[in-house]
C-alpha positions in Angstrom: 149.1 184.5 80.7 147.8 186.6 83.4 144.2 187.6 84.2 143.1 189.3 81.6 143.4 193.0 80.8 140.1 193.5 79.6 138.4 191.4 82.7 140.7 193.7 85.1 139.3 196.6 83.6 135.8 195.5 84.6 136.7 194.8 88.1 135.2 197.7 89.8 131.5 196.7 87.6 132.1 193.4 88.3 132.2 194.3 92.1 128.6 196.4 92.1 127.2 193.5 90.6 128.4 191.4 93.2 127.5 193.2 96.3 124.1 193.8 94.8 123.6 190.8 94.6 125.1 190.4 98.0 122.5 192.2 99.5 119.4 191.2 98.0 119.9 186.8 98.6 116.8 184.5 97.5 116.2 180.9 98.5 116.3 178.1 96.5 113.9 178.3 93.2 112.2 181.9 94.1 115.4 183.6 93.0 112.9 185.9 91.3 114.9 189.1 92.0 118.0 188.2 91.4 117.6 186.5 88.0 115.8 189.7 86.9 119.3 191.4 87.5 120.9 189.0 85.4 119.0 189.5 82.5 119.5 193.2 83.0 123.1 192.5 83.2 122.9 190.5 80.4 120.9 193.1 77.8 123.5 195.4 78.9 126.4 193.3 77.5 124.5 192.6 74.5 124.3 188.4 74.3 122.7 187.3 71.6 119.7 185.3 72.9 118.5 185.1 76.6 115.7 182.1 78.0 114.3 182.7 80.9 112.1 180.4 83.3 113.9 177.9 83.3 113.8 175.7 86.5 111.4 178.3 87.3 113.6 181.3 88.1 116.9 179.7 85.6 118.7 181.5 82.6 120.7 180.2 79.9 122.0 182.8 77.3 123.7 182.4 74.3 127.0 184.2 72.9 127.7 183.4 69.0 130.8 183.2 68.2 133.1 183.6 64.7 131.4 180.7 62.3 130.0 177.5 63.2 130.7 175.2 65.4 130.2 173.6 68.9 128.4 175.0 72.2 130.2 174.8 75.3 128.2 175.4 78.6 129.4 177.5 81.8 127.2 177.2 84.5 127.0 179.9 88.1 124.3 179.0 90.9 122.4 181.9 92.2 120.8 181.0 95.0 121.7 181.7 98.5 120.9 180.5 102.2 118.8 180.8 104.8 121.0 182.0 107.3 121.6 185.5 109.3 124.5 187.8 108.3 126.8 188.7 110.9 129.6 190.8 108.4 128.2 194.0 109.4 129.2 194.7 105.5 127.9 198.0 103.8 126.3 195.6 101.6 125.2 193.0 103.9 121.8 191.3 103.2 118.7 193.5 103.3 116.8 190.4 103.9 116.6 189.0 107.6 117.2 185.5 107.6 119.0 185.3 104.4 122.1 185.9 102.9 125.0 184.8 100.2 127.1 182.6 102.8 128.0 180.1 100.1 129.5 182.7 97.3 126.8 182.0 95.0 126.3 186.1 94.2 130.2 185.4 93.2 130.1 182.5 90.9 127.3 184.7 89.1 129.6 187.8 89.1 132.3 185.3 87.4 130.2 184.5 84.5 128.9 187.7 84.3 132.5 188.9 83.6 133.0 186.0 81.2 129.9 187.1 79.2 131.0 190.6 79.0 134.5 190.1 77.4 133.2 186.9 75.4 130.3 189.2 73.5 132.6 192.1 72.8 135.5 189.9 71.7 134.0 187.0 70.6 137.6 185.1 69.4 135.8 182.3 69.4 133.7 179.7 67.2 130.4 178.2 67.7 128.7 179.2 70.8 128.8 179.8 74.5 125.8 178.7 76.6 125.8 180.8 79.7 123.6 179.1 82.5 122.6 181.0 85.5 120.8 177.9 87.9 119.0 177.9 90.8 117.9 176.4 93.5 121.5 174.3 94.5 121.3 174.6 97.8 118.2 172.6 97.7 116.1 171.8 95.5 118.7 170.2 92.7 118.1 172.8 90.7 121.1 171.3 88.3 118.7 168.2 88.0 116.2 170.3 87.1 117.7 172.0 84.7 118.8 168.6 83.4 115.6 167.3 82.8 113.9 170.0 81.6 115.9 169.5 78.4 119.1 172.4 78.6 121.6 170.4 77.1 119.8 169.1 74.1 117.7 172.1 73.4 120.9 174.1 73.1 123.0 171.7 71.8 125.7 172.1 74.7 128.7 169.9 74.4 130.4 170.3 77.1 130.1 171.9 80.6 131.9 173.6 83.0 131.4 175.2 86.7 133.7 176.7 89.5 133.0 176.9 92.8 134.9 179.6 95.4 137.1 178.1 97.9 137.8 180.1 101.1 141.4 179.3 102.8 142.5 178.1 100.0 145.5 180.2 98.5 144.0 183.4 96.5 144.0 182.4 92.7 144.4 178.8 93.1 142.7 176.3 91.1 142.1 172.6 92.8 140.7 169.8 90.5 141.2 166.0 89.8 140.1 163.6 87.2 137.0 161.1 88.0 135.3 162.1 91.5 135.8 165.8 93.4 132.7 165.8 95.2 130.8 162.9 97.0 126.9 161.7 96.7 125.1 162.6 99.2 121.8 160.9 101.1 120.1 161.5 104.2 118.1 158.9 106.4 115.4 159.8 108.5 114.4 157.4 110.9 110.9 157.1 112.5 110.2 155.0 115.1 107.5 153.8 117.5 106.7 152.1 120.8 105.0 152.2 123.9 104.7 155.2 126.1 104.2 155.6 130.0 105.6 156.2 132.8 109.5 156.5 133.6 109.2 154.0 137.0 107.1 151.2 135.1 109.4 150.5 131.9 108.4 146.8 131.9 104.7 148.4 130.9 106.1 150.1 128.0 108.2 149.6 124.9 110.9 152.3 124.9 111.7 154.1 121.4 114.9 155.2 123.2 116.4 152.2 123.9 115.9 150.9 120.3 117.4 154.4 119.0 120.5 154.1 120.5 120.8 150.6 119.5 120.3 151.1 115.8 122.4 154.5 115.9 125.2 152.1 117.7 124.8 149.5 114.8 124.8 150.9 112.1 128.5 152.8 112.7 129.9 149.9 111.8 129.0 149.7 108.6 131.5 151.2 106.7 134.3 149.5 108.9 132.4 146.6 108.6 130.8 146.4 105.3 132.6 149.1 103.4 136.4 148.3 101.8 138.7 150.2 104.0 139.8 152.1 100.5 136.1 153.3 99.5 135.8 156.5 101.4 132.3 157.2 102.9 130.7 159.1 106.0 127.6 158.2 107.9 126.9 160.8 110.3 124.0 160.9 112.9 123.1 164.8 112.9 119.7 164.8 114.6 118.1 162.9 117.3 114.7 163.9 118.9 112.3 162.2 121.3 110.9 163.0 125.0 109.5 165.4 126.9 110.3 165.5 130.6 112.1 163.0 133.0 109.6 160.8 134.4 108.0 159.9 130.7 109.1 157.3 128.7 107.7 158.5 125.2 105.4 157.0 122.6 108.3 157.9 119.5 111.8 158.4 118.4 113.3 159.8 115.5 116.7 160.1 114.3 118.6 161.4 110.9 122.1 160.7 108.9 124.0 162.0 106.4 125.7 159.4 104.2 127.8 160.4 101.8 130.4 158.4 99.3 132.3 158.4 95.7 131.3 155.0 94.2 127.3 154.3 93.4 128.0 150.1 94.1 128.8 151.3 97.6 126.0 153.9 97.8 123.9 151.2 97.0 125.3 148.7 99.7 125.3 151.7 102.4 121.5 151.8 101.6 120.6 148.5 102.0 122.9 147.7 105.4 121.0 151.1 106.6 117.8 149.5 106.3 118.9 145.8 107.2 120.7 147.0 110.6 117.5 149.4 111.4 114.2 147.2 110.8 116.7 144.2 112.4 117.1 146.4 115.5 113.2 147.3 115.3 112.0 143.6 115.2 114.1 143.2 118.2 113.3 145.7 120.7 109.4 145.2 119.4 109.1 149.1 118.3 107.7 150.2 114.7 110.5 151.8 112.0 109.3 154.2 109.2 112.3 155.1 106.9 112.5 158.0 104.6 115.3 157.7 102.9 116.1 161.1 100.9 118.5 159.8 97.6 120.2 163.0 97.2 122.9 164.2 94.8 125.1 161.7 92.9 128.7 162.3 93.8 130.3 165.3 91.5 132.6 163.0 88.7 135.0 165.1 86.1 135.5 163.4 83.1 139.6 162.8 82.8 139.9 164.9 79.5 137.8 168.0 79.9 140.0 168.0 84.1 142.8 168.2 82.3 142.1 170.6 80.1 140.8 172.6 82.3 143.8 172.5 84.3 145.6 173.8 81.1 143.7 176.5 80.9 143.9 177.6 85.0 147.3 178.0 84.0 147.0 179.9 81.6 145.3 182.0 84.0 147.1 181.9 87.3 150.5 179.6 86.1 150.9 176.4 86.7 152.5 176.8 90.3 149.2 177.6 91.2 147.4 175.0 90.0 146.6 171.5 91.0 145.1 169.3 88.9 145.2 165.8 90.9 143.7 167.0 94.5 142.1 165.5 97.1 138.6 165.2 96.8 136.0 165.9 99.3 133.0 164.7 101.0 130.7 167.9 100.3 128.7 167.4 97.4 127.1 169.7 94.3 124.3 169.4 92.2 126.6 170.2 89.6 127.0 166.6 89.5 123.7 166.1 87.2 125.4 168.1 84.8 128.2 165.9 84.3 126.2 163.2 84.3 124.6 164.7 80.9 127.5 165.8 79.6 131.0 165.5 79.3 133.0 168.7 81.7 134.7 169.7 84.8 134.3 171.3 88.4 137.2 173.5 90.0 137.4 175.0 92.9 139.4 178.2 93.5 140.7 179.9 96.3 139.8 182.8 97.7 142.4 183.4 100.3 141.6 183.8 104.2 138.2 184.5 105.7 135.5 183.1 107.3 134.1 179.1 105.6 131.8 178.4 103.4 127.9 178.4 105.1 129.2 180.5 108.2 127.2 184.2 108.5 130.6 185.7 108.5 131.5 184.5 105.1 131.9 187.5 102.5 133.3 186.7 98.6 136.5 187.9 98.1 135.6 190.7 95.3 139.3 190.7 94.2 138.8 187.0 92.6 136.0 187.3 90.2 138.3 188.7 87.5 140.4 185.2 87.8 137.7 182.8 87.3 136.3 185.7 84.7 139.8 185.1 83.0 139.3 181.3 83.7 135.9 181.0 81.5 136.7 183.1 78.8 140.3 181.4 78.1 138.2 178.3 78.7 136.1 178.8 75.6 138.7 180.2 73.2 141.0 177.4 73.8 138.0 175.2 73.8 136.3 176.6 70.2 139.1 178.4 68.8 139.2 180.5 65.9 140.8 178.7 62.6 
């Protein structure tokens, strides 16, 4: 089964929608804008029920189906990023500094799609809980959303997302069972000694030195600590002290990323963090402050709702098309809370050749939001089908 032919037919709409949204990107929870749109959008297409403010600038709507039943959730983010466009697209961003580098404005376009053929056609029971999220960038607006009580307030049973993947063959679906996406934490390391000057070290007590020690260290601990089969990163990203060549300088400070599947060695990757660091501080007689950032939990599908959702990708794009037991990666998604709370499944599907994700050149391929349109609404009729 193909796209579908009523989505196709809204594939010119469904393309406005986007590059509005395209040009007029918010940040994080202030997505004030943009979820006004959506709710426009969504009056339009005639849902039956639509909550705003939630997670400050979050929707959730709600499509009744034929009779009762169960309510399954499909979730877009909306936010985008603070970066500079560099497309030099008739719709590029209107707003300096900003723009939609990560395909957010097309994961809402998606749902938007979904909504429209799922509240004229409605071959479907129970209900469909549409939830338009903000702030994943930063902010966890998926926690958020979480905690301020979405999933029990609207009864939702199940969730599903979908995230656009650039050079990945157009109208492929990637998935696996158990983890897609890894936790991810970030370090920030403080530390502080002795300044003066650059030909009297002995009178000092040099954050440098004891920086690159500890950055040194603690690279071993995955190979070290970490069972060669357990994939995790630790990555160094930022180190800053000094300022000219003859000053040794009163403080230090470097950050990490550090990143894995499995929370046992999230755990240990913490505490070798902060054993190797305050170790290295006692040592070379400096002072350590550690802010250690726990970020999102690493992105797990649940092996039934993967697999179903692979089904139904199928359905969609056929089954060539469609792998249901790939490699997972080391980005991570605040999409994650969500399964946490509730039984679902993250895809990713491609979007053919073109610039990668967070780059000022990326641009959503318009010509896939009727697929993973297609995608949700087969989801929730094979999901909640009619009797």
């Amino acid at each position: 089964m193909p796209v579908l032919n009523r989505i196709a037919a809204y594939a010119e709409e469904m393309k406005g929608w986007r590059r509005h949204l395209h040009a007029n990107p918010e940040l994080s929870f202030d997505c004030h804008n943009t979820a006004a749109y959506i709710v426009e959008r969504l009056r339009e297409i005639g849902v039956d029920e639509i909550h705003p403010g939630i997670a400050k600038t979050g929707i959730v709507a709600i499509i009744n189906g034929q009779g009762d039943g169960p309510t399954i959730g499909l979730r877009a983010d909306m936010d985008a990023l603070p970066i500079q466009e560099i497309t030099g697209a008739e719709y590029a961003s209107t707003i300096p500094g900003k723009m939609h580098a990560c395909g957010h404005d097309g994961h809402v376009t998606m749902l938007l799609g979904a909504a429209k053929y799922l509240a004229e056609t409605r071959r479907f029971k129970g209900r469909v809980a549409l939830m338009f999220q903000p702030a994943e960038e930063d902010g966890a607006g998926g926690m958020v959303m979480v905690n301020e009580g979405v999933m029990d307030r609207f009864a939702v049973e199940q969730v599903y997302g979908i995230h656009n993947a650039p050079n990945v063959p157009f109208g492929h679906f990637l998935t696996t069972p158990g983890a897609l996406m890894a936790s991810v934490d970030t370090a920030y390391v403080y530390l502080t000694g002795k300044g003066g000057h650059g030909a009297t070290p002995h009178e000092t007590i040099d954050p440098i030195v004891a920086l690159v020690g500890m950055i040194s260290a603690i690279q071993t601990i995955i190979p070290r600590n970490i069972y060669a089969l357990d994939e995790a990163v630790l990555s160094v990203t930022m180190v800053n002290s000094g300022t000219a060549s003859n000053i040794i300088p009163e403080e230090a400070m470097f950050a990490a990323t550090i990143r894995c599947f499995k929370p046992e060695v999230r755990a240990l990757l913490k505490k070798r963090f902060y054993e190797i660091v305050e170790g290295h501080a006692a040592a070379y007689g400096v002072q350590a402050r550690i802010d250690y950032d726990w970020g999102y939990p690493a992105t797990i599908n649940h092996a039934e709702q993967a697999a179903f959702a692979t089904e139904v990708a199928a359905e969609v794009v056929g089954e060539t098309s469609v792998n249901g037991n790939s490699v997972r990666e080391m980005g991570s998604e605040d999409f994650s809370y969500m399964l946490e709370a509730r039984k679902g499944a993250y895809l990713f599907m491609g979007t053919g050749p073109g610039a990668g994700l967070h780059h000022a050149a990326y641009d959503f391929n318009d010509e896939a939001a009727p697929i993973g349109a297609s995608f949700f609404a087969r989801l929730v009729e094979r999901a909640q089908p009619l009797a």
